[in-house]
C-alpha positions in Angstrom: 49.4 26.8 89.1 51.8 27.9 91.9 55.3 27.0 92.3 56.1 25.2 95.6 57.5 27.3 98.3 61.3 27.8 98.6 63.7 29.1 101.4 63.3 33.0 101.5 66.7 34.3 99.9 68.3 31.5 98.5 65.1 30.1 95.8 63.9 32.0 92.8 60.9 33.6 94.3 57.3 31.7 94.1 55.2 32.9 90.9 51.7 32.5 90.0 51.7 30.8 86.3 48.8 29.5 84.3 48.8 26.2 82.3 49.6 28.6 79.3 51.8 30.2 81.0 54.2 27.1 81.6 53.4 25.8 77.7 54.4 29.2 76.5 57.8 28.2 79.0 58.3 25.3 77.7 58.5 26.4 73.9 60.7 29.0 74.8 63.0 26.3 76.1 63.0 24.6 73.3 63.3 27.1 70.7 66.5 28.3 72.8 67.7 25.3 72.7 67.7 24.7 69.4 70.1 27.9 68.9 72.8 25.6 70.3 71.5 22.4 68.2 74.3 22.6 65.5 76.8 22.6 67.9 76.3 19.2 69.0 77.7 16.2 66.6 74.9 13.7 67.1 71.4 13.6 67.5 71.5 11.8 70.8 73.4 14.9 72.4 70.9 17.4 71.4 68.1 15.3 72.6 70.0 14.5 76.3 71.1 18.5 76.8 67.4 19.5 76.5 66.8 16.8 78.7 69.0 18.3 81.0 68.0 21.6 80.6 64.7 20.7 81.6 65.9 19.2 84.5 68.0 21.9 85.8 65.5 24.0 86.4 63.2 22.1 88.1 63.0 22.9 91.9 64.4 20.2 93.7 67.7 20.7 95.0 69.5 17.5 94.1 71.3 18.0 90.6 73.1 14.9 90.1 72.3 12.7 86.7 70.3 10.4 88.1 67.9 12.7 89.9 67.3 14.5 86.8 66.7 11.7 84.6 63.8 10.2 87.3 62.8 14.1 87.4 62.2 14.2 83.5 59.4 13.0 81.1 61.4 9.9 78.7 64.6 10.7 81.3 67.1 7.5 81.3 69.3 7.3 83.9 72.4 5.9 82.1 71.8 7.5 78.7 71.8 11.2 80.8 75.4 9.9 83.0 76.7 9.1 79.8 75.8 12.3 77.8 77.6 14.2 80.7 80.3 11.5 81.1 81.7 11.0 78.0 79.4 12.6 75.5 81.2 15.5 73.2 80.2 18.7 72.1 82.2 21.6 70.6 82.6 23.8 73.8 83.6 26.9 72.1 81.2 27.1 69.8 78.6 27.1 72.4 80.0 29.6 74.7 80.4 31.9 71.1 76.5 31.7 70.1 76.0 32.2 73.7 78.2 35.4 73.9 75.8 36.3 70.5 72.5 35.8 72.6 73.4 37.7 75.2 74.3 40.9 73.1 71.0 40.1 70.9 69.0 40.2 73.8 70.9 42.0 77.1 74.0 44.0 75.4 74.3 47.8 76.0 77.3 50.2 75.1 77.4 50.6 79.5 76.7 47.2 80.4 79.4 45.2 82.7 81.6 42.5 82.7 81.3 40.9 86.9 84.1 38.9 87.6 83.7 36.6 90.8 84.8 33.5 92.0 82.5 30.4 94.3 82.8 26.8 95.8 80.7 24.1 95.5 81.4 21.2 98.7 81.6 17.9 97.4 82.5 15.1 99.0 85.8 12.8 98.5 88.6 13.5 97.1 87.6 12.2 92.7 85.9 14.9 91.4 88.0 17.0 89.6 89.6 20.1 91.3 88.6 18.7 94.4 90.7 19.5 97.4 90.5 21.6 101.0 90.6 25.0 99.9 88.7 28.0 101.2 84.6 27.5 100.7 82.5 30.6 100.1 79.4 28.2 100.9 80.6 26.9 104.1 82.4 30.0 104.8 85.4 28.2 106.4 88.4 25.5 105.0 86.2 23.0 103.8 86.6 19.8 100.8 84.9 21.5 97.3 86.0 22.3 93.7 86.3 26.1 93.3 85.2 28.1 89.9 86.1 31.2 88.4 82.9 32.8 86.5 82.3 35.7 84.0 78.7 37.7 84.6 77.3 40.4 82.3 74.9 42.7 83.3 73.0 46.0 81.9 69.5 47.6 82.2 68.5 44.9 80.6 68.9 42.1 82.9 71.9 40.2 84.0 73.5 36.4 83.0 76.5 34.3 83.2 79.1 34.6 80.1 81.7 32.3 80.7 83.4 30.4 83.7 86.7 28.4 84.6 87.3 25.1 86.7 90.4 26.2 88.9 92.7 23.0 89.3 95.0 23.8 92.6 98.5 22.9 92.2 98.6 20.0 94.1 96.9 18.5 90.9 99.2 19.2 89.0 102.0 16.9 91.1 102.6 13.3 89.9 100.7 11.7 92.7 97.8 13.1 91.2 98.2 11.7 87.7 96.1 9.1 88.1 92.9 11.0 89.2 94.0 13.3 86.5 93.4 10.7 83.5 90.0 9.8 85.4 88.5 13.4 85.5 89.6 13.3 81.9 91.6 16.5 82.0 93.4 17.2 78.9 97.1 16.5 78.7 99.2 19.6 78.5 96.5 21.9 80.2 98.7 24.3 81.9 98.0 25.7 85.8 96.4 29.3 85.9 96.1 31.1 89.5 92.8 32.3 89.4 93.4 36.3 88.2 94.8 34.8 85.2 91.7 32.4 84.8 89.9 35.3 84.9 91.5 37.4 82.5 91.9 34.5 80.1 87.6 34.8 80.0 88.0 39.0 79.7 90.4 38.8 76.8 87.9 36.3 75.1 85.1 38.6 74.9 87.5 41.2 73.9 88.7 39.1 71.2 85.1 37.8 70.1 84.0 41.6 69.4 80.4 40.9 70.5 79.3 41.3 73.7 79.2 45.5 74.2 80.3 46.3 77.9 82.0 49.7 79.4 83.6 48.4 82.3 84.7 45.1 84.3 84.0 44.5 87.9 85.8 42.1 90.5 85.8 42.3 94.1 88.9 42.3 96.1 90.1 38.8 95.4 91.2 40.1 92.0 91.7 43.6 92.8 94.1 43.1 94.9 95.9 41.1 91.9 98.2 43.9 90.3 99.0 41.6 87.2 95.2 40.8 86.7 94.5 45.1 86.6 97.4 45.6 84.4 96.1 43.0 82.2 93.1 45.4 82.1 94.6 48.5 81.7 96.8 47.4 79.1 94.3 46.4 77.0 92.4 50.1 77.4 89.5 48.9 79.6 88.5 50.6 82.8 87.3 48.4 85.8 86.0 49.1 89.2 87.8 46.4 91.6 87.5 46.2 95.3 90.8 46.7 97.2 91.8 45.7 101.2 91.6 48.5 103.1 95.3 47.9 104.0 96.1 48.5 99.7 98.6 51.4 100.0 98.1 53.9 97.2 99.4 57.2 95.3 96.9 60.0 95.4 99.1 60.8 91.8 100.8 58.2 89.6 104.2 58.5 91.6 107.4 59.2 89.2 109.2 55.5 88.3 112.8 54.6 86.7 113.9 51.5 85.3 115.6 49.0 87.9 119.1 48.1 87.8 120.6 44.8 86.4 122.0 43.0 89.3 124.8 40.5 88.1 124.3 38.9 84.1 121.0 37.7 84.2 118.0 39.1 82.8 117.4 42.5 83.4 114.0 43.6 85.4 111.2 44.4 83.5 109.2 46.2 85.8 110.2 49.8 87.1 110.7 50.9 90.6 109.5 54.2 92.2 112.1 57.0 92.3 113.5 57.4 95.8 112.4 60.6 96.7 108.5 59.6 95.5 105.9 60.7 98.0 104.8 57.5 100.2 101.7 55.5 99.7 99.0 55.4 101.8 96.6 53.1 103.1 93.3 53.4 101.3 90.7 53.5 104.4 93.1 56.3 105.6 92.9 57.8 102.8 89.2 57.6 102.6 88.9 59.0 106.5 90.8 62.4 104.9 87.9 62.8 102.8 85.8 65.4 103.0 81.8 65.3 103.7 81.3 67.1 100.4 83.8 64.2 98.3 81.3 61.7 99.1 78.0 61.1 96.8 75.3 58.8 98.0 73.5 56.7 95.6 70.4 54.1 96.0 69.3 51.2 93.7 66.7 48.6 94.2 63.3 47.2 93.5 61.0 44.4 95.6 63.4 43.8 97.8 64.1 47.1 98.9 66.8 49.8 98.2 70.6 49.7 98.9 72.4 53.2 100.2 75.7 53.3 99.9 78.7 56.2 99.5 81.1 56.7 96.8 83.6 58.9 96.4 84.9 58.5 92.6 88.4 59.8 91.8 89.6 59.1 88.2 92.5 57.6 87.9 96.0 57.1 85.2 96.3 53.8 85.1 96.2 49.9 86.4 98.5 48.7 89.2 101.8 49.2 89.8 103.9 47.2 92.4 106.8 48.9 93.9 108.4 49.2 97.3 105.5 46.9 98.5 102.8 49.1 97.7 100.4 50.1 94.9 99.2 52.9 92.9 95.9 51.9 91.8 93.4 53.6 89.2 90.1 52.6 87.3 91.1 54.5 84.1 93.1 54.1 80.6 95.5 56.5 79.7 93.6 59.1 78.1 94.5 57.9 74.4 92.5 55.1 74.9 89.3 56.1 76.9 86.3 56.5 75.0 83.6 59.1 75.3 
């Protein structure tokens, strides 16, 4: 049988699969599912989330409940709404023997933690998280809840790990309360920018010891976060993170000195670049100083055809460092942590 034709470059491509090809599918499914079935408090539960599973990947475009349940051999409408309504499940233990799975099956020493945010346009203002904000989807201002996610990729293949709901602030303001007991948003859950979203799911895999990976990636909506790179560096793990050209950097670690107390209160914790430091510089100027020979080109693809780009790698000694309005930025640990 063939699967129906999709949109070129935004659908899974269209295979060619035999009957035994989907039953062999369809049992893998199920025994994946049933990794997770312990994790689930009543039978109902397990039965609705393989319903749902099954549903998700069918091809139709509409994902809402009721959709899936008319999509679904034995689907019920209401019994699927109220599995994803109210129905409870022990979230953390799911996203643990998930993080297991993926080391089992994808993990390598060299693999990769992605970070990356998107937007999903919804309509009204009761979902939760919901509010104008910037829409990677529309690509302008637009009304959609925005997510922080947590990728891992190696030779192996590639998969999500983890993800975030980001609640804006304005949610967080009493005139909001009363959409806030409707989403169902537990009481005392605190507001997190989205660096710190991300580095909440980071420090998780850290902490959980079991997905393998040699560096974390993020593009420049984190990168240009010095508190989410300290965060890495502190914790002796070396990223690659995508910087503004208009970033202003130290070709060396510029010499600091603790700030002075100003007045009684609290004295600064961060430290200030001596006065007579070198001054930053922007990093596409920087990148123009380069020579030819500095530059390494590199290609990767398969089917849908290779992508060229150049790279000029310079280690570095260290995360971020804010000071005088600029920033000393480096993909490195301090050699006492690095491994091999």
């Amino acid at each position: 049988m063939k699967a129906p034709a999709q949109v070129a470059g935004t659908d899974p491509p269209v295979l060619e699969l035999s009957e035994r090809d989907v039953s062999r599918l369809a049992e893998a499914l199920q025994a994946y599912h049933a990794e997770f079935a312990d994790r689930f408090y009543r039978k109902e539960q397990r039965h609705w989330a393989l319903k749902y599973l099954q549903g998700l990947l069918l091809p139709s475009r509409n994902k809402s409940a009721e959709k899936l349940a008319q999509s679904v051999e034995g689907g019920k409408v209401r019994a699927l709404q109220q599995f994803l309504g109210v129905g409870a499940w022990d979230d953390a233990a799911i996203l643990g023997k998930h993080a297991q799975l993926v080391a089992e099956s994808l993990g390598e020493a060299d693999g990769v933690l992605i970070v990356d945010g998107s937007e999903f346009p919804k309509k009204g203002t009761q979902s939760v998280g919901v509010m104008r904000q910037y829409c990677g989807a529309t690509g302008k201002v637009d009304n959609c809840q925005a997510g922080v996610f947590l990728a891992y990729a190696s030779a192996k293949g590639q998969t999500l790990l983890d993800r975030r709901l980001y609640l804006p602030q304005p949610w967080f303001e009493a005139s909001s309360r009363a959409r806030w007991r409707r989403c169902g948003i537990p009481e005392g859950t605190p507001f997190g920018t989205k660096p710190q979203l991300a580095w909440e799911m980071v420090k998780q895999v850290v902490a959980r010891g079991v997905v393998p990976f040699g560096w974390v990636l993020c593009d420049e909506a984190y990168g240009d976060n010095p508190g989410f790179l300290e965060h890495l560096e502190e914790a002796g793990l070396r990223y690659f993170a995508d910087v503004s050209v208009s970033t202003r950097v130290w070709r060396e670690r510029p010499q600091t000195e603790g700030a002075a107390r100003k007045g009684r209160g609290r004295p600064p914790s961060r430290a200030r670049v001596v006065a007579d430091a070198p001054p930053p510089i922007r990093v596409d100027e920087l990148a123009a100083q380069l020579p030819r020979k500095a530059w390494r080109k590199y290609r990767e693809g398969r089917r849908e055809g290779p992508h060229r780009g150049r790279v000029r790698f310079r280690q570095g000694r260290g995360g971020a460092r804010r000071a005088s309005g600029a920033r000393c930025l480096g993909g490195l640990p301090p050699k006492s942590q690095r491994s091999a």
